[in-house]
SEDRENLUM-992109 format. One record per atom (N, C-alpha, C): atom name; residue number from 0; x negated, y, z. Coordinates in Angstrom, 3 decimals, decimal comma. Layout:
CA  NUM  X  Y  Z
...
//
This chain:
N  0  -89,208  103,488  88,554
CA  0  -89,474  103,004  89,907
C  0  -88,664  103,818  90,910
N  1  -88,187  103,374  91,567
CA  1  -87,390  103,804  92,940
C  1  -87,610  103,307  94,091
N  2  -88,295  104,155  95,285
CA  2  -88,703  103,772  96,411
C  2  -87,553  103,393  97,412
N  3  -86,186  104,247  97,172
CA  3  -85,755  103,253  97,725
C  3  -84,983  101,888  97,893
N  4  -84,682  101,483  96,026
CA  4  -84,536  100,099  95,836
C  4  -85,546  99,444  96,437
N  5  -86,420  100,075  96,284
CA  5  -87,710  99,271  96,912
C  5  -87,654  98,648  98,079
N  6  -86,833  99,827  98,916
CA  6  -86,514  99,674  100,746
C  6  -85,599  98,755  101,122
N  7  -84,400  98,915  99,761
CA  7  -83,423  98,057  99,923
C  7  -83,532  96,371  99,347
N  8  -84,575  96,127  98,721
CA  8  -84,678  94,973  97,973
C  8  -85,463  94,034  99,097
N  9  -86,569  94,632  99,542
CA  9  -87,223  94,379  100,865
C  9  -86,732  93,814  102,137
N  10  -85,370  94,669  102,108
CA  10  -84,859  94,653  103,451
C  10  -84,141  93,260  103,133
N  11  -83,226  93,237  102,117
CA  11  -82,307  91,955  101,762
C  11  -83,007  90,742  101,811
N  12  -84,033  91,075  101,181
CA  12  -85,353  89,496  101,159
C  12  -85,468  89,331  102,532
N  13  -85,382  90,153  103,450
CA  13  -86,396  89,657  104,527
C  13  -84,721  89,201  105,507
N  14  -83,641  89,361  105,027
CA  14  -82,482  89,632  105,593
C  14  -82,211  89,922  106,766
N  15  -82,438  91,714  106,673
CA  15  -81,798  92,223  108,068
C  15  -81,221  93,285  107,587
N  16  -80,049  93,824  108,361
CA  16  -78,856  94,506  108,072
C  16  -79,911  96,049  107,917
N  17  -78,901  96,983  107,718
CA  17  -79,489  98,528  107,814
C  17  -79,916  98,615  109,183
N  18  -78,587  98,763  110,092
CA  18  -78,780  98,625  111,591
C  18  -80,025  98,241  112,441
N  19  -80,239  96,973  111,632
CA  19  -81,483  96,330  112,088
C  19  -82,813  96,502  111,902
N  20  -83,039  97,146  110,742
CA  20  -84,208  97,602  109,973
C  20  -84,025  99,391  110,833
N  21  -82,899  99,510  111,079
CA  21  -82,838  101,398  111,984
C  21  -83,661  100,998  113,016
N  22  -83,518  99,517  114,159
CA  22  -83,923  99,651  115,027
C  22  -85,006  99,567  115,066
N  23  -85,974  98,920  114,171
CA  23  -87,326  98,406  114,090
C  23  -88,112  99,735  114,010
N  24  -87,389  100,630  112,623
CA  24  -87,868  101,872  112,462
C  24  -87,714  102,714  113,640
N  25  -87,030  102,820  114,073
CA  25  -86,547  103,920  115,350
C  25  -85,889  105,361  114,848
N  26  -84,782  104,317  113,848
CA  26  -84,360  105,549  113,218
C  26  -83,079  105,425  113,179
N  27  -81,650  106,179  112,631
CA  27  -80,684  105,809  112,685
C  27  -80,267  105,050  111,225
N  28  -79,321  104,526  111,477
CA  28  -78,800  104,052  110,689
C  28  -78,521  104,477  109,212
N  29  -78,012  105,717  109,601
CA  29  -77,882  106,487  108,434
C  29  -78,967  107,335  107,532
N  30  -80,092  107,449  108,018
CA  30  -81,300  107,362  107,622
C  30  -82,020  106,437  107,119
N  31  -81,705  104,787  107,196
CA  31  -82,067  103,992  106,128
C  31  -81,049  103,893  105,026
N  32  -79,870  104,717  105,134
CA  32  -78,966  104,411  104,122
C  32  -79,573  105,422  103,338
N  33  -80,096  107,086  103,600
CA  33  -80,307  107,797  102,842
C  33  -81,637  107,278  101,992
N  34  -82,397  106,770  103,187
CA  34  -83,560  106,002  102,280
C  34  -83,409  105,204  101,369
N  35  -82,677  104,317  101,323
CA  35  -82,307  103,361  100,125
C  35  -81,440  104,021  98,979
N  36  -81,140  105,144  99,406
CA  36  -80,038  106,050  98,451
C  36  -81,254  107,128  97,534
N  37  -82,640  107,013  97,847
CA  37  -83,090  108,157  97,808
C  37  -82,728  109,608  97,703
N  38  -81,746  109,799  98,636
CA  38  -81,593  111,078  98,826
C  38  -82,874  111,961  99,660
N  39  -83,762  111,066  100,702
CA  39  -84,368  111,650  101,688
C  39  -85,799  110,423  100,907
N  40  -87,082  111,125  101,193
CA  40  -88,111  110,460  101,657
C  40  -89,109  110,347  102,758
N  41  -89,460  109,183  103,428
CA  41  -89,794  108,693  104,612
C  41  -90,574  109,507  104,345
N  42  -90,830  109,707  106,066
CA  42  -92,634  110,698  105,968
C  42  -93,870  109,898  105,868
N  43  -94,655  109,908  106,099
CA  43  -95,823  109,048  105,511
C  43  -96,310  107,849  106,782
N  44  -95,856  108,111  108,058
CA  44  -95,823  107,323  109,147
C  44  -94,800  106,104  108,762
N  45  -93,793  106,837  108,698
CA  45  -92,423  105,694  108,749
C  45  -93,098  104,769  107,233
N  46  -93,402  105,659  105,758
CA  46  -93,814  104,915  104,785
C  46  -95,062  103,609  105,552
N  47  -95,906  103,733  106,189
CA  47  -96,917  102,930  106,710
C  47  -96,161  101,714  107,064
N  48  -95,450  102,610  108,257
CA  48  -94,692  101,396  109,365
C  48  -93,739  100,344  108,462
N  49  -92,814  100,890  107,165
CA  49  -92,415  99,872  106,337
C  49  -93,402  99,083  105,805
N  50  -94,546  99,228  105,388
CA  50  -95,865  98,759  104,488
C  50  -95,672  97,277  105,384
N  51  -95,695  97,909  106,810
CA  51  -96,074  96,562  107,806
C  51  -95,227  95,638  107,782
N  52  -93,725  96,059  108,322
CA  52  -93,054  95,635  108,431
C  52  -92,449  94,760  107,470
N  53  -92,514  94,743  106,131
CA  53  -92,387  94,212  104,834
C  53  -93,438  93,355  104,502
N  54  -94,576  93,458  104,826
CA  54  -95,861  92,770  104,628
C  54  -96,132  93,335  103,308
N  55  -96,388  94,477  103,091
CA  55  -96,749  94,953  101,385
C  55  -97,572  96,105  101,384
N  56  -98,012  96,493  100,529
CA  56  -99,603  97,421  100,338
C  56  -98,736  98,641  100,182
N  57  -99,033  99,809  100,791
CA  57  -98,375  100,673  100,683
C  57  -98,086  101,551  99,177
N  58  -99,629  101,335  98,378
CA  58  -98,966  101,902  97,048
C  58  -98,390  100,723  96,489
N  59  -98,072  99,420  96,739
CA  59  -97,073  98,971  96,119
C  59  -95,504  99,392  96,297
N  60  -95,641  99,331  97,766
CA  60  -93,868  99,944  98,229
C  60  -93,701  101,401  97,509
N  61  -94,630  102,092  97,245
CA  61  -94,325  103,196  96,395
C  61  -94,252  103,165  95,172
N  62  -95,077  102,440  94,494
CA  62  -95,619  102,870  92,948
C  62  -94,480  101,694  92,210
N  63  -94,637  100,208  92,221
CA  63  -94,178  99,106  91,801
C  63  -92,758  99,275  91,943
N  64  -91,689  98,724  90,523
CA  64  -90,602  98,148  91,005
C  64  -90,879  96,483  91,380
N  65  -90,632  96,400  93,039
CA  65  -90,571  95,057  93,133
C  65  -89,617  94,076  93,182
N  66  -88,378  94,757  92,438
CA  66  -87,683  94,110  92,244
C  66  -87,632  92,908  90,616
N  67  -88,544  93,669  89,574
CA  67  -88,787  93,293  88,410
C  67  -89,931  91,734  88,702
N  68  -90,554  92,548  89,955
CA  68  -91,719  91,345  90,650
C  68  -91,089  89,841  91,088
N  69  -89,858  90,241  91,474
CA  69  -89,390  89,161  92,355
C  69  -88,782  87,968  90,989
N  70  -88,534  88,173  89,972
CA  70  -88,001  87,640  88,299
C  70  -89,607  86,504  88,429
N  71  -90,352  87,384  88,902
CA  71  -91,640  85,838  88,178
C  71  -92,479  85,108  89,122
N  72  -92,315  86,110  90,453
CA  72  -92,758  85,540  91,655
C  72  -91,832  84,764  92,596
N  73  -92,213  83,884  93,249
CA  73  -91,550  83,725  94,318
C  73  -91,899  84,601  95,706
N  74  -91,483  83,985  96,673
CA  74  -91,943  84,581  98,047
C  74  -93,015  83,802  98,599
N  75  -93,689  84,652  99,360
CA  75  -94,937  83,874  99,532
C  75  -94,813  83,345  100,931
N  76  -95,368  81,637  101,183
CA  76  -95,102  80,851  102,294
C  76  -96,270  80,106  102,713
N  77  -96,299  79,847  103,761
CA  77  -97,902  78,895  104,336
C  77  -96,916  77,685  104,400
N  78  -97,762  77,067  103,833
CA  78  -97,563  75,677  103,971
C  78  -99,139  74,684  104,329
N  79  -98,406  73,718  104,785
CA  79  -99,296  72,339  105,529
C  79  -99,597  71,365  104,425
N  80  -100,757  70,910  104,100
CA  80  -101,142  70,230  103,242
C  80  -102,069  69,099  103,880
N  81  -101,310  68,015  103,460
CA  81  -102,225  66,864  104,629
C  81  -103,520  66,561  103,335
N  82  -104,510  65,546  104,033
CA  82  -105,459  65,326  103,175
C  82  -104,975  64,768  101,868
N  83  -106,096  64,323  101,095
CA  83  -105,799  63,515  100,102
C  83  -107,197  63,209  99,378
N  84  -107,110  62,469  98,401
CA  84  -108,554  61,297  97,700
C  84  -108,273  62,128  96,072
N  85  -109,160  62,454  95,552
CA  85  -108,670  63,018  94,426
C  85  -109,972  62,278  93,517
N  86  -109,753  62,132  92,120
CA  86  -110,333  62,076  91,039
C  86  -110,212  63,425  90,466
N  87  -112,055  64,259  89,936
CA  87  -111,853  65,495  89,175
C  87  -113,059  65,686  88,299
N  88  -113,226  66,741  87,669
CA  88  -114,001  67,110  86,544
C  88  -113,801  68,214  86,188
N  89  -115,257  68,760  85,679
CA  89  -114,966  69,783  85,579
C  89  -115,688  70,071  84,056
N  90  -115,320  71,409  83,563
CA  90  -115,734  71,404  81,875
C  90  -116,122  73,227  81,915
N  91  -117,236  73,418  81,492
CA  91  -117,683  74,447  80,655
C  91  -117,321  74,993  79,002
N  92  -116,414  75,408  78,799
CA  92  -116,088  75,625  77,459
C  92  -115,577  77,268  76,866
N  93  -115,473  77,101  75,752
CA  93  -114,683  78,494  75,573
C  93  -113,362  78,434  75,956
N  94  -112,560  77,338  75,939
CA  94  -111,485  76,905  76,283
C  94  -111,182  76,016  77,368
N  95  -112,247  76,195  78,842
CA  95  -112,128  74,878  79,281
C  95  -111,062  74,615  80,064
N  96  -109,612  74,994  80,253
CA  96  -108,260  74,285  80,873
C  96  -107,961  73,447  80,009
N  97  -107,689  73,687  78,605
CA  97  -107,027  72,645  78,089
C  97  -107,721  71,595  77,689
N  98  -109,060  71,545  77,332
CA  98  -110,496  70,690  77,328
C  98  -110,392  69,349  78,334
N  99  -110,428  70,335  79,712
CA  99  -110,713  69,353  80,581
C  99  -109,266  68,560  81,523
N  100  -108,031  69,266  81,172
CA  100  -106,984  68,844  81,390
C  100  -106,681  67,249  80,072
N  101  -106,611  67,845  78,709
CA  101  -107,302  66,760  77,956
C  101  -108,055  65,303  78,400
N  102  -109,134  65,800  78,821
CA  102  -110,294  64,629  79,239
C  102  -109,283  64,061  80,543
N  103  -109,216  64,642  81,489
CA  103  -108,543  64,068  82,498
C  103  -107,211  63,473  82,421
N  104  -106,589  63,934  81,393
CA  104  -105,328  62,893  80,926
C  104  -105,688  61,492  80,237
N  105  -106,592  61,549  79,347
CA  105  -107,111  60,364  78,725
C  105  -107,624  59,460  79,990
N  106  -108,500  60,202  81,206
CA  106  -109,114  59,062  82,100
C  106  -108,204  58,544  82,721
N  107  -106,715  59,244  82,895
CA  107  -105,693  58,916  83,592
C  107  -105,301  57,394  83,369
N  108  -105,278  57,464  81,665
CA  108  -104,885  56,093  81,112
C  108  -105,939  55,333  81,104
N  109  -107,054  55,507  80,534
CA  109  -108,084  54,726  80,997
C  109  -107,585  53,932  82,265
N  110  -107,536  54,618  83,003
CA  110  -108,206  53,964  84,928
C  110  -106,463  53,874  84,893
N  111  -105,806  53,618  84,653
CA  111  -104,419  52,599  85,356
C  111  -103,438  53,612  85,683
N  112  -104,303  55,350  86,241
CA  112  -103,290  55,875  87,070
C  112  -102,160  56,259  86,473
N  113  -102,468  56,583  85,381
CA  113  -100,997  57,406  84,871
C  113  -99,682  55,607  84,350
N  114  -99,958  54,684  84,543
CA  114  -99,467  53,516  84,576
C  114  -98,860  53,225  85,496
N  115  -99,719  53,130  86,668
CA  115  -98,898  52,998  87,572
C  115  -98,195  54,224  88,578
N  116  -98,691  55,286  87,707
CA  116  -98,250  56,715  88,638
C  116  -97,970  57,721  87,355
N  117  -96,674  57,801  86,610
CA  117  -96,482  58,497  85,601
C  117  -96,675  60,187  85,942
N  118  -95,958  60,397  86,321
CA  118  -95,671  61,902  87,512
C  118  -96,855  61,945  88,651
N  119  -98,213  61,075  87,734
CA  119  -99,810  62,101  88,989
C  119  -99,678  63,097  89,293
N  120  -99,971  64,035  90,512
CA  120  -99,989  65,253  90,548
C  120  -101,519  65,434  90,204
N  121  -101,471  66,428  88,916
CA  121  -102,687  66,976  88,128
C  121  -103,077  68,661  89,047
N  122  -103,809  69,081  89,555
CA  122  -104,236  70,267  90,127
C  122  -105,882  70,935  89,360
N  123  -106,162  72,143  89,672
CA  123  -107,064  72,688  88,660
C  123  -107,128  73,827  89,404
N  124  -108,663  73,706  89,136
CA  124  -109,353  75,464  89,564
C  124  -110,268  76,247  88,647
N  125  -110,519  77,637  88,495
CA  125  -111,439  77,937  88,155
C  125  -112,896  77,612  88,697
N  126  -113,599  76,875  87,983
CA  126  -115,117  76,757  88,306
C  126  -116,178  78,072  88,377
N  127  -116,570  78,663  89,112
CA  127  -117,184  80,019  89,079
C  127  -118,769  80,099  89,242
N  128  -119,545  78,590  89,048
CA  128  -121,096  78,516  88,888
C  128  -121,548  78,600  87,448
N  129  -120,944  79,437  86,683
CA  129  -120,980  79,679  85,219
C  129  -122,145  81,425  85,174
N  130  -123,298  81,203  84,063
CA  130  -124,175  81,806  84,387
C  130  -123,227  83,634  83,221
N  131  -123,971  84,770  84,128
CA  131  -123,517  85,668  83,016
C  131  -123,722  85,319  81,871
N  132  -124,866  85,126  81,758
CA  132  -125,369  85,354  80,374
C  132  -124,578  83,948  79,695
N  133  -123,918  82,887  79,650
CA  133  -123,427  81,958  79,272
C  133  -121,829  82,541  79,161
N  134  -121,135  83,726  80,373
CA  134  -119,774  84,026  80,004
C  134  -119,845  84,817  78,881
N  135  -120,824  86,245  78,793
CA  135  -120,818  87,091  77,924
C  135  -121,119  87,019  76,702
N  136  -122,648  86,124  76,282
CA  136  -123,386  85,689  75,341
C  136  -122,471  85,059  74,431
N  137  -122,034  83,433  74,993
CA  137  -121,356  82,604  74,323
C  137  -119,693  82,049  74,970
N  138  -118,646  82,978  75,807
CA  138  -117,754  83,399  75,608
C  138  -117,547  82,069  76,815
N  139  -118,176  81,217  77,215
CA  139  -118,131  80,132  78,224
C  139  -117,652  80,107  79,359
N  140  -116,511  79,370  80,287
CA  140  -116,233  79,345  81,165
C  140  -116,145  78,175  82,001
N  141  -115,893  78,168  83,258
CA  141  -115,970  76,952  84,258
C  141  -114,206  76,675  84,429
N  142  -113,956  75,489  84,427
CA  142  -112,844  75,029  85,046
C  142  -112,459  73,559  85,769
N  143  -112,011  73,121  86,721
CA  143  -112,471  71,581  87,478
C  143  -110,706  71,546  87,366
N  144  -110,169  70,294  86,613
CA  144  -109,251  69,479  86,909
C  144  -109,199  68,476  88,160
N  145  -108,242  67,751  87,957
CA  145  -108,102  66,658  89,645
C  145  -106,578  65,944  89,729
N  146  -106,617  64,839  89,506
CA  146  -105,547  64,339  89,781
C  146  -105,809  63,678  91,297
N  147  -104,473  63,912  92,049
CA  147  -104,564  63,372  93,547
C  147  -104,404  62,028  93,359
N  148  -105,148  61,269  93,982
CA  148  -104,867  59,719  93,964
C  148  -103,746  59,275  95,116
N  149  -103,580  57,815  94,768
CA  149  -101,971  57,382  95,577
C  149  -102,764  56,883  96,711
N  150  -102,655  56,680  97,791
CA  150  -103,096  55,358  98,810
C  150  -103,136  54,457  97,917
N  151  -104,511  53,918  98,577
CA  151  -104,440  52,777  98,018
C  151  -105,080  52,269  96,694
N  152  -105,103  53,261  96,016
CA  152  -105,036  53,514  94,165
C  152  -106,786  52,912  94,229
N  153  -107,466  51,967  93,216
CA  153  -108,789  51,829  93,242
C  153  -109,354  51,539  91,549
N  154  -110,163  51,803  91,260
CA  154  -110,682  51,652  89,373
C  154  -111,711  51,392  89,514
N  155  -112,362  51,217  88,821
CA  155  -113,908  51,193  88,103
C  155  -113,815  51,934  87,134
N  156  -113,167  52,794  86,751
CA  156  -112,833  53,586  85,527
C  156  -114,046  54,834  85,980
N  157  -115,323  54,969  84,966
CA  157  -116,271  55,791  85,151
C  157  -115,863  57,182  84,252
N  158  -116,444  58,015  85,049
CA  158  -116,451  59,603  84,237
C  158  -115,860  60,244  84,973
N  159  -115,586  60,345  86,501
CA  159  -114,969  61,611  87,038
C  159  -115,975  61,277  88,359
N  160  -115,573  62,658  89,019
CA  160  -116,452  62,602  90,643
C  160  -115,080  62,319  91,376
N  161  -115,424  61,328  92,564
CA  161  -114,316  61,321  93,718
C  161  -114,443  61,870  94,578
N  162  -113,539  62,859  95,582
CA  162  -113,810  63,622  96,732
C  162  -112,482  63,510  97,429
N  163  -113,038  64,083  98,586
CA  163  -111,366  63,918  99,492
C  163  -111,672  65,237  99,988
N  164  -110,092  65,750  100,178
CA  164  -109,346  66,457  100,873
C  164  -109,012  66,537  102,482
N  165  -109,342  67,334  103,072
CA  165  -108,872  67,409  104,589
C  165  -107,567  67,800  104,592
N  166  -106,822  67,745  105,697
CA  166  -105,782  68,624  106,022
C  166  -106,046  70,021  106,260
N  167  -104,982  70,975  105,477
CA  167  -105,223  72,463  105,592
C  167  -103,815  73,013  105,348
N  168  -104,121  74,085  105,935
CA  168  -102,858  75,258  105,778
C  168  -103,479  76,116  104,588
N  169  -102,060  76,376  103,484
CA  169  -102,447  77,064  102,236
C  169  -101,867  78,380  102,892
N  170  -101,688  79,433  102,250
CA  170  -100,627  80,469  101,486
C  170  -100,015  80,249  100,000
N  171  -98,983  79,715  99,653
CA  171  -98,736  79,597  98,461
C  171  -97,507  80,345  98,046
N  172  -98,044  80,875  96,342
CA  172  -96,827  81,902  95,803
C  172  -96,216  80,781  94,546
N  173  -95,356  80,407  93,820
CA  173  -94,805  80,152  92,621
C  173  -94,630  81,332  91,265
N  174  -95,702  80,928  90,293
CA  174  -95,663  82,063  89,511
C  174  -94,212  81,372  88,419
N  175  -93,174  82,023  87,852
CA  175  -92,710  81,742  86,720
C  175  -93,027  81,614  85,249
N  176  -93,326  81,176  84,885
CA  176  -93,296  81,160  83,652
C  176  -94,807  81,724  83,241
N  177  -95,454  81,416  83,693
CA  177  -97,183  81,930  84,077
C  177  -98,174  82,112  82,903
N  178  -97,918  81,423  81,811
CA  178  -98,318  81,701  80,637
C  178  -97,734  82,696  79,388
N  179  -96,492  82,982  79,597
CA  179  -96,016  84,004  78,859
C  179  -97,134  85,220  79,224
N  180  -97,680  85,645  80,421
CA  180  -98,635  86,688  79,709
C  180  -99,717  86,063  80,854
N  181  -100,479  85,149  80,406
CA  181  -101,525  84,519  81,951
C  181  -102,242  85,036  82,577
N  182  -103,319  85,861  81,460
CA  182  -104,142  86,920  81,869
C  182  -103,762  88,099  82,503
N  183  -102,163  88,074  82,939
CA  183  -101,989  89,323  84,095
C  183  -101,236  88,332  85,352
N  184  -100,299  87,698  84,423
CA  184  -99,623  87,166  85,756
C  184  -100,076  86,295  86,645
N  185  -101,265  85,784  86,463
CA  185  -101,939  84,624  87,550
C  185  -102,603  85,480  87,937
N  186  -103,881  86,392  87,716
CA  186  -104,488  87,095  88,480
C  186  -103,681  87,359  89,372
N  187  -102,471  88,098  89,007
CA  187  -101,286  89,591  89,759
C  187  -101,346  88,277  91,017
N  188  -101,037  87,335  90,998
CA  188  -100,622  86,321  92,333
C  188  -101,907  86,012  92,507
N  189  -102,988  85,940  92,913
CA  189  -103,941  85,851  93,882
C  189  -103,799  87,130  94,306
N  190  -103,955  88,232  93,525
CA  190  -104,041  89,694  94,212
C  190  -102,794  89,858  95,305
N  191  -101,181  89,468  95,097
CA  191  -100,326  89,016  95,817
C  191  -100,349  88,478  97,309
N  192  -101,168  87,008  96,962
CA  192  -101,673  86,367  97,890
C  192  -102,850  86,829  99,047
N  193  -103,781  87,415  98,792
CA  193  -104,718  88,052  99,294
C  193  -103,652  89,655  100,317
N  194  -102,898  90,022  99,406
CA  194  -102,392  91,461  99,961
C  194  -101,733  90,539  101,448
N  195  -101,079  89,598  101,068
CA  195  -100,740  88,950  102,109
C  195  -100,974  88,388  103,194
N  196  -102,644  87,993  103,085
CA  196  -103,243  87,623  103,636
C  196  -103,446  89,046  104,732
N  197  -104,536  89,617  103,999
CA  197  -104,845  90,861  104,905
C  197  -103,474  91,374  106,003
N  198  -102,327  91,613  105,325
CA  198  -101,115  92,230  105,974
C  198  -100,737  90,938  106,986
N  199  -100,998  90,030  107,022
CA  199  -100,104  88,800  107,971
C  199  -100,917  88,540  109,019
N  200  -102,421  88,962  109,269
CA  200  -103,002  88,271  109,772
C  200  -103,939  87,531  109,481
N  201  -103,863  86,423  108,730
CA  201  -104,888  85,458  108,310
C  201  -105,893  85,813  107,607
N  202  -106,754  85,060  107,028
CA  202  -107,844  85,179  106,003
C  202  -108,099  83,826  105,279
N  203  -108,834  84,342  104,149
CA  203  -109,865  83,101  103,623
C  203  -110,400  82,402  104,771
N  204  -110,962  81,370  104,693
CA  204  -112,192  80,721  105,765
C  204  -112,616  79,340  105,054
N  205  -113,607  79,569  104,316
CA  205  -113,664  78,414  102,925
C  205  -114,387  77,365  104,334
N  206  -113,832  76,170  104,550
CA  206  -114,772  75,130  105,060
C  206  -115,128  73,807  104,212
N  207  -116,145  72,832  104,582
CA  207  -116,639  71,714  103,758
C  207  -114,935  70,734  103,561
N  208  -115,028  70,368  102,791
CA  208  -114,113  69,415  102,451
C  208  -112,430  70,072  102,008
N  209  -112,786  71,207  101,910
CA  209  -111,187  71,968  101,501
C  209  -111,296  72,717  100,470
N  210  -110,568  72,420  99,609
CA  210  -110,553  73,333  98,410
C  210  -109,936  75,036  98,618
N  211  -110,819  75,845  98,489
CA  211  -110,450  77,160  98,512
C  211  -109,454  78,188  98,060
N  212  -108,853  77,449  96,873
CA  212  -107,955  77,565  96,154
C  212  -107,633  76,583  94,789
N  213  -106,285  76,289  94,595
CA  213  -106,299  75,745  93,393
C  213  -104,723  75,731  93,220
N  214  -104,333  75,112  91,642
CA  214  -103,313  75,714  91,082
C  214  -102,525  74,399  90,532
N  215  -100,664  74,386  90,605
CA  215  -100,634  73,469  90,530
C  215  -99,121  73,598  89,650
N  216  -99,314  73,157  87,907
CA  216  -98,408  73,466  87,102
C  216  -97,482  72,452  87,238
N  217  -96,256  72,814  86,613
CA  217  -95,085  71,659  86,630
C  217  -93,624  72,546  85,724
N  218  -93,051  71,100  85,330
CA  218  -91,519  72,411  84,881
C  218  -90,391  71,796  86,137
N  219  -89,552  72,935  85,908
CA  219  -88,405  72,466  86,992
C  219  -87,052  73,277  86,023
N  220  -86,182  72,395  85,707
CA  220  -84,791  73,071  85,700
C  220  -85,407  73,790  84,264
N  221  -86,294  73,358  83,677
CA  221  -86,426  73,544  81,723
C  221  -87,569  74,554  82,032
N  222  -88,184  75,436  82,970
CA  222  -88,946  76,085  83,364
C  222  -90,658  76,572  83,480
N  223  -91,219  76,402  83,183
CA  223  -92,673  76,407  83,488
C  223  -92,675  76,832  85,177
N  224  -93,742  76,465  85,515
CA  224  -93,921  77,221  87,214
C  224  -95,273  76,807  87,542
N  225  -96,070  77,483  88,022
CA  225  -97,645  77,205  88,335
C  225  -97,121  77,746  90,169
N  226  -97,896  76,792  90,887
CA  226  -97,615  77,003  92,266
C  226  -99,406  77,133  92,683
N  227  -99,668  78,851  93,099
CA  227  -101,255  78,685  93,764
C  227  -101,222  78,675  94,367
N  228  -102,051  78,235  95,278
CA  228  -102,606  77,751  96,714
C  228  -103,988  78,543  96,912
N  229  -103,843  79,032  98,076
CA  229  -105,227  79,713  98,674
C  229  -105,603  79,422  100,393
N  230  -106,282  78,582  100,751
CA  230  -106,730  78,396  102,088
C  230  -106,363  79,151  103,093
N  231  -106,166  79,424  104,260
CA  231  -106,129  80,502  105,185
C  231  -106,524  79,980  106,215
N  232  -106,797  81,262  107,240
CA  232  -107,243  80,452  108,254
C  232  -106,249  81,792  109,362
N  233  -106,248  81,242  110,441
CA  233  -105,067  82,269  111,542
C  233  -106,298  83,364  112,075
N  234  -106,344  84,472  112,241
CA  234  -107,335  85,571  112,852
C  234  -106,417  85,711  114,239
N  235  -107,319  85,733  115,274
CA  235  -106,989  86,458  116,297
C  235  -107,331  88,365  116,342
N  236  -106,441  88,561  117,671
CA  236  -106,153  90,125  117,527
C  236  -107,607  91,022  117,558
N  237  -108,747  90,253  118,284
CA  237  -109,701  90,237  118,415
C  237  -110,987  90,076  117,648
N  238  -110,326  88,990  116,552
CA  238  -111,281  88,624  115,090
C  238  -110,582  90,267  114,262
N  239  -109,371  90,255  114,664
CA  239  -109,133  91,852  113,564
C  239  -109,674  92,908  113,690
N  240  -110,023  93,102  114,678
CA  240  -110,536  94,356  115,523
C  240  -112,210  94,255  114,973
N  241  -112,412  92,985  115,207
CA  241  -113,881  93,163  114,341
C  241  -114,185  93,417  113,556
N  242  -113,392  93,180  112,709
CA  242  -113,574  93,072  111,232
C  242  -112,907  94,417  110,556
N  243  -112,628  94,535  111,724
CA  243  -112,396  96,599  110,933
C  243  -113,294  97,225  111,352
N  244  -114,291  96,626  112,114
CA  244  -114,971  97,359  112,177
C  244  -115,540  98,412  113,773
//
């Protein structure tokens, strides 16, 4: 790990020159060169003030190469998500993604959609009304599939719940290749997402009719890629101040 690839990998992502990143810091020029050279290390102020300025947790800018990070993550972006009508289900199992991804592909054909809509967009969350004693005991978990419906789209095809979607603003990261190790790399991106949250401003703010989070696989260019989504809501300078307390 090197803190100041770190400085320099940061700076390029966010693209601003040395110069420019001197002025923000209030430092010279040649002092972010030594920083990125690690010849010199920031004092623990200036380390903060990058934390901010980067949007990143300060023992990450220290501890993490985030340059190895940037290979499976993307960059993280808010995006606008208009409503939508979804068909979903959800499954309790030892295995329940591929269970209930399963079931929901079969209803697909059942009910017309995947006929007249080959490329449904399929989305999925963890279900979390799963009792301890049902995770630990007998190894059981919650998970809710959902294919978005088209305008328009109508069945009699029974076995799923229908719900709609409001319009919402996400935070969303693109994990790569998300199953080569799942059990670190999907967690690592909510934890991602959340660091982001806190550092940008925003927050969670779960309301009726919006999904709180959910996850949305696909390949691109021969690829795997899971794209999560997590709600946000904008904090004023005033909601921050509260909430620190």
């Amino acid at each position: 790990m090197s803190l100041g690839k770190n400085v320099q990998f940061l700076r390029k992502r966010k693209k601003i020159t040395q110069e420019q990143l001197a002025e923000i810091m209030s430092v010279s020029r040649q002092t972010i060169s030594r920083w990125e050279a690690d010849e010199i290390i920031p004092e623990l102020n200036k380390l903060v003030a990058l934390s901010d300025v980067f949007s990143c947790k300060l023992d990450t800018l220290v501890r993490e190469d985030m340059g190895v990070c940037d290979e499976i993550y993307s960059q993280i972006t808010i995006k606008s998500v208009k409503g939508f009508r979804m068909a979903r289900y959800v499954m309790v199992t030892p295995n329940p993604e591929d269970d209930v991804i399963a079931y929901m592909e079969n209803w697909g054909k059942r009910s017309g959609l995947l006929e007249l809509q080959p490329d449904a967009m399929r989305i999925g969350w963890d279900f979390p009304f799963v009792s301890l004693e049902l995770q630990t005991r007998f190894g059981l978990r919650g998970y809710m599939a959902a294919y978005i419906l088209p305008e328009g789209f109508k069945t009699c095809c029974p076995g799923v719940e229908y719900a709609d979607q409001k319009d919402a603003e996400y935070a969303v990261i693109t994990i790569y290749d998300p199953f080569a190790a799942a059990f670190e790399r999907i967690p690592n991106a909510y934890k991602k997402l959340l660091e982001f949250l806190q550092a940008s401003g925003f927050r969670e703010k779960p309301k009726e009719n919006i999904l709180s989070c959910f996850e949305y696989v696909y390949e691109k260019e021969g690829i795997t890629c899971m794209d999560v989504y997590v709600h946000v809501d904008s904090v004023s300078k005033a909601d921050i101040f509260s909430m620190r307390g």
